[in-house]
BALOBA-1460 file (C-alpha; in Angstrom, 3 decimals):
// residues 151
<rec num="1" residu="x" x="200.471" y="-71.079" z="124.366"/>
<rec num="2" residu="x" x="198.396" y="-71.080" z="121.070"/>
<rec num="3" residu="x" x="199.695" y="-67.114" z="120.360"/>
<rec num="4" residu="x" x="203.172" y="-68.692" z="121.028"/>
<rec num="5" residu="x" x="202.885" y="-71.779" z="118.194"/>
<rec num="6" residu="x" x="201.048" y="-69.040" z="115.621"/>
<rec num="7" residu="x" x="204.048" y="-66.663" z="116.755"/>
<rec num="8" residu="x" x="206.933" y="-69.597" z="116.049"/>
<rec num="9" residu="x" x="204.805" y="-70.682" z="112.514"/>
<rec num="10" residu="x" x="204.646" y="-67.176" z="111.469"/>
<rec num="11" residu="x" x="208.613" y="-66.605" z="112.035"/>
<rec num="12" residu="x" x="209.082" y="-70.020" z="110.319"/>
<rec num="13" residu="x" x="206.786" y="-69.428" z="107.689"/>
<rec num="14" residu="x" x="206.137" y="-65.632" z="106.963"/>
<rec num="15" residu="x" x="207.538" y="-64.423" z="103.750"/>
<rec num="16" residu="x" x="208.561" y="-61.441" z="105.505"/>
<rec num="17" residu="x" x="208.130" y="-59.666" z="109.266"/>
<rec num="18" residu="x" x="209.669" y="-56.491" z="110.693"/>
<rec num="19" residu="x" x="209.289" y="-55.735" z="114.680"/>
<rec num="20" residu="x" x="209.479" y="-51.921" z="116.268"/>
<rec num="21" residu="x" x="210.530" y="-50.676" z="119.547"/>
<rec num="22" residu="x" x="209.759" y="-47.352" z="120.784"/>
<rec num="23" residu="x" x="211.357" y="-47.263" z="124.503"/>
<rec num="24" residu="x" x="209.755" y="-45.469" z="127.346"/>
<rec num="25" residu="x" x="211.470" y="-42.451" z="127.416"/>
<rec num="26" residu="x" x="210.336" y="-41.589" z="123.569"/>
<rec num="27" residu="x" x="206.683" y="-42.696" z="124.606"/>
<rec num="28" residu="x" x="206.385" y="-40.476" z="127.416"/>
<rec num="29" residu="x" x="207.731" y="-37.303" z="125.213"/>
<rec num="30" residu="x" x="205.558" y="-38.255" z="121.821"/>
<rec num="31" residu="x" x="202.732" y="-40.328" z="123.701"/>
<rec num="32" residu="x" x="201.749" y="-44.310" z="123.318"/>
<rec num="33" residu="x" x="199.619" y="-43.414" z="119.986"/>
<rec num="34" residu="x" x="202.200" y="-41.574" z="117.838"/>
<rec num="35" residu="x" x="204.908" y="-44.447" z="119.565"/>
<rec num="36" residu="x" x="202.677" y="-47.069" z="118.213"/>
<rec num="37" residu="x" x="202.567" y="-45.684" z="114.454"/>
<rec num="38" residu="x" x="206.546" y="-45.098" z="114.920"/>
<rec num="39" residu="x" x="206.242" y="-48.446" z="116.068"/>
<rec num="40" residu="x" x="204.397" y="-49.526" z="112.939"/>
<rec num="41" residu="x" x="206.786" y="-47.862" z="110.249"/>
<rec num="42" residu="x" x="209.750" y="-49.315" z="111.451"/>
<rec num="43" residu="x" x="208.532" y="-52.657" z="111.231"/>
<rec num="44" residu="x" x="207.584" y="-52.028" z="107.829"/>
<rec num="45" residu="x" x="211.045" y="-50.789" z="107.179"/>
<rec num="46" residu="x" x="212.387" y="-53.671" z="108.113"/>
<rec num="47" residu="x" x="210.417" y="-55.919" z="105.607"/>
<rec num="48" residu="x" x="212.510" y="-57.664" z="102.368"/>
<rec num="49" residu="x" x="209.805" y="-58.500" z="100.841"/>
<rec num="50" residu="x" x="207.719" y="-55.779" z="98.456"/>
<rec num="51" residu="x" x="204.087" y="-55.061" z="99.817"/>
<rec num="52" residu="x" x="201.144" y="-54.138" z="97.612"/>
<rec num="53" residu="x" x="199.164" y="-52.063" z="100.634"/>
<rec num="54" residu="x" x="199.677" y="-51.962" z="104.278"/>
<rec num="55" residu="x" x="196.720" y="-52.810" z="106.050"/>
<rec num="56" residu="x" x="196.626" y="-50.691" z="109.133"/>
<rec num="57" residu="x" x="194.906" y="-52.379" z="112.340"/>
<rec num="58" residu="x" x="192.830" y="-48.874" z="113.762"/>
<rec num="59" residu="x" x="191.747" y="-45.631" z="112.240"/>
<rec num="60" residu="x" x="195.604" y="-43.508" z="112.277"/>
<rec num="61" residu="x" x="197.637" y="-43.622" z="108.912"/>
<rec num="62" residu="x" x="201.279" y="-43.702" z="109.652"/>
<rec num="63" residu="x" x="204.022" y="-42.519" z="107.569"/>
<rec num="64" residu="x" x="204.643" y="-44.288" z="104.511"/>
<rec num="65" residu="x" x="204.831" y="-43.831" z="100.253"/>
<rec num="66" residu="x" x="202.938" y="-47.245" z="100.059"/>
<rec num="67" residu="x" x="199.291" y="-47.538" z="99.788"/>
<rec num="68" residu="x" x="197.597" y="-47.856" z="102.985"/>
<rec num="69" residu="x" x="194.046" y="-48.743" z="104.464"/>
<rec num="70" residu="x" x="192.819" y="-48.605" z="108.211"/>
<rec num="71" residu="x" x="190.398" y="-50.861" z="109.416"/>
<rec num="72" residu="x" x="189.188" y="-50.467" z="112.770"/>
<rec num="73" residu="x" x="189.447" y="-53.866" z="114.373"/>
<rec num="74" residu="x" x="191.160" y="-55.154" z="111.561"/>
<rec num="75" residu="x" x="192.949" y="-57.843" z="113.425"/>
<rec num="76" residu="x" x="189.723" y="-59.463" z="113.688"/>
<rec num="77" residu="x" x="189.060" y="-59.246" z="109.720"/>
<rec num="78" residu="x" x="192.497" y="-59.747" z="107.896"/>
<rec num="79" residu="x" x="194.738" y="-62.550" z="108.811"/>
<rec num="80" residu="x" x="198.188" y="-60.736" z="108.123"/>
<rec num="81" residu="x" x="196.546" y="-58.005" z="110.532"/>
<rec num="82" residu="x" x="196.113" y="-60.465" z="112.975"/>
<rec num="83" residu="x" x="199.962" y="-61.986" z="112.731"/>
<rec num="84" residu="x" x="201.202" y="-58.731" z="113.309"/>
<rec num="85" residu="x" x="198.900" y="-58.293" z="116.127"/>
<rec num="86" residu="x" x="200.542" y="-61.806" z="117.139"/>
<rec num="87" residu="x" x="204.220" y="-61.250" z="116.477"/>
<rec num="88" residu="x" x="204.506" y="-57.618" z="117.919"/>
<rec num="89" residu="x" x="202.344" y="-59.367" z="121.387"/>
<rec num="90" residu="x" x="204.565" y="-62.324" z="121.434"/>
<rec num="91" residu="x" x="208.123" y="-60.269" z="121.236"/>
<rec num="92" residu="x" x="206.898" y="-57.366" z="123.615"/>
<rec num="93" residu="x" x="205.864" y="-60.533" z="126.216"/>
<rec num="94" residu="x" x="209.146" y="-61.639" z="125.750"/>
<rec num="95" residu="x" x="210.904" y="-58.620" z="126.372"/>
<rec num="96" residu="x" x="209.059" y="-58.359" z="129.628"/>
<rec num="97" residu="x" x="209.893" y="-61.828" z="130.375"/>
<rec num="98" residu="x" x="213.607" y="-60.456" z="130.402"/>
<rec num="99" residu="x" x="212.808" y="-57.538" z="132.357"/>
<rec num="100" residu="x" x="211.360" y="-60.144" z="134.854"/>
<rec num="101" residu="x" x="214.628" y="-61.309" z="135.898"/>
<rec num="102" residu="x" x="216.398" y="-57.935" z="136.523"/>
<rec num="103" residu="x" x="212.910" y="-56.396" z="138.360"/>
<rec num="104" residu="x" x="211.459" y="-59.355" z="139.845"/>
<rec num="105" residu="x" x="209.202" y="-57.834" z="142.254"/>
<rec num="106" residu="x" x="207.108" y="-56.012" z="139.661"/>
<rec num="107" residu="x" x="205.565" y="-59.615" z="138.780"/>
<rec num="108" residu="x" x="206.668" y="-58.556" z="134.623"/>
<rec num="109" residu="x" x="206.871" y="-62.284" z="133.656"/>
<rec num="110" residu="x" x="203.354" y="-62.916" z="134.716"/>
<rec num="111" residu="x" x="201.590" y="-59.374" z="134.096"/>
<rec num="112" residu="x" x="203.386" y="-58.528" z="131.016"/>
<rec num="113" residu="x" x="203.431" y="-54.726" z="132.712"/>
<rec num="114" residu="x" x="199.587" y="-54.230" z="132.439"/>
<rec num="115" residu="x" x="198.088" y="-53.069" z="135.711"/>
<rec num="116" residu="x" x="197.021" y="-56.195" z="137.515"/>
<rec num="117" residu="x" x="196.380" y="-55.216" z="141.467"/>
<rec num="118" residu="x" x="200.103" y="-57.437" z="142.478"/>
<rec num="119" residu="x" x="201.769" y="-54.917" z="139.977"/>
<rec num="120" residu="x" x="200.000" y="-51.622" z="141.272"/>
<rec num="121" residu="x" x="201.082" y="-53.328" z="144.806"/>
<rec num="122" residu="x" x="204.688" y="-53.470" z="144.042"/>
<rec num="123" residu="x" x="204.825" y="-49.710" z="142.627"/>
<rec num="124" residu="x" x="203.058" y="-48.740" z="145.413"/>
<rec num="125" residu="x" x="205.903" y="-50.951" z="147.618"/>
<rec num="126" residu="x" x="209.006" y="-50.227" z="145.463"/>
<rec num="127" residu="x" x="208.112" y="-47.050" z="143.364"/>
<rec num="128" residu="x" x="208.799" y="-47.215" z="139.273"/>
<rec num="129" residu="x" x="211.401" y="-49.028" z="137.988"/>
<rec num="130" residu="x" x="213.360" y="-47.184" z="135.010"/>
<rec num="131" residu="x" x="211.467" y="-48.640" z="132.376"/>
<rec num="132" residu="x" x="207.676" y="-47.720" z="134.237"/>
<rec num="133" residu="x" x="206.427" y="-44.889" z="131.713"/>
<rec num="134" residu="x" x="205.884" y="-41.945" z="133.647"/>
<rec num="135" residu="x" x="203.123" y="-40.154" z="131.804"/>
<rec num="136" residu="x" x="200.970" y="-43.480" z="132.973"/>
<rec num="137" residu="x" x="202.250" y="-43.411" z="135.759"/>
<rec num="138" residu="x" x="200.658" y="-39.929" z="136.605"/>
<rec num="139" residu="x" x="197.816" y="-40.645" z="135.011"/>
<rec num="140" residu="x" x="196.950" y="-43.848" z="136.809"/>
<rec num="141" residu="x" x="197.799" y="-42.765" z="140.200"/>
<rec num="142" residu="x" x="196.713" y="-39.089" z="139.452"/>
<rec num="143" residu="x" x="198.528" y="-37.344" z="142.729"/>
<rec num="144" residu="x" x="196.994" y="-40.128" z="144.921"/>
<rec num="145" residu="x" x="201.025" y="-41.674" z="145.637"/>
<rec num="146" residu="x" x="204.216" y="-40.140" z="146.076"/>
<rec num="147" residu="x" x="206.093" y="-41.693" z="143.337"/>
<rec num="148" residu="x" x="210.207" y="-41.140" z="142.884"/>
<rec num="149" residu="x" x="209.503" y="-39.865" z="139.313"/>
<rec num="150" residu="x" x="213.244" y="-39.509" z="138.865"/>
<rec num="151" residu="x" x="214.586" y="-43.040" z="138.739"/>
């Protein structure tokens, strides 16, 4: 509830946000790292607001003309870090909040799609849905299901 008020201050408040989405499909061909800087630089294309340096939360540079510093754990050292850390949790939440109601058996609007046992239950149950990545798929049931990799 607290990530949800900082969330609803920071769109209020924020001189400037930008959010990126990298679907499944595109994770599963580039992988979840080089998704997550694709991730990053179009949320910083989005911004209207001119930024001195981008503060990078980690230790991977994306692409980008503008100064930029890593910081490993950064989110826990530089508060606008930290809001972006808050805004991109809070929107991907609520996109699985959505996906909740079309897949309800997958448990999305409580597990947010981590790997809790009632979610690893239901793709054992029901198989993947179309938005279950399958490269972790494979890799977290590593041959030991027969998964429909196909929906």
């Amino acid at each position: 509830m607290a990530r949800i008020k900082a969330y609803e201050y920071l769109k209020k408040y924020a001189l400037s946000f930008g959010i990126g989405i990298v679907d499944e499909q595109t994770i599963d061909r580039i992988n979840i790292r080089n998704a997550t800087m694709r991730a990053m630089e179009q949320a910083l294309s989005m911004l209207n607001h001119m930024v001195e340096i981008v503060l990078i939360d980690g230790n991977m540079k994306i692409n980008t003309d503008l100064p930029q510093e890593t910081i490993v754990d950064g989110d826990k050292i530089h508060l606008s870090i930290a809001s972006a850390s808050i805004v991109a949790k809070v929107y991907r939440d609520s996109i699985m909040e959505r996906y909740a109601k079309i897949y309800p058996w997958y448990g999305f609007d409580k597990n947010k799609g981590y790997g809790t046992k009632q979610h690893l239950d239901a793709l054992k149950k029901y198989g993947p849905s179309p938005i279950h990545r399958r490269s972790f798929l494979k890799k977290l049931f590593s041959g030991q299901l027969d998964l429909p990799m196909d929906m």
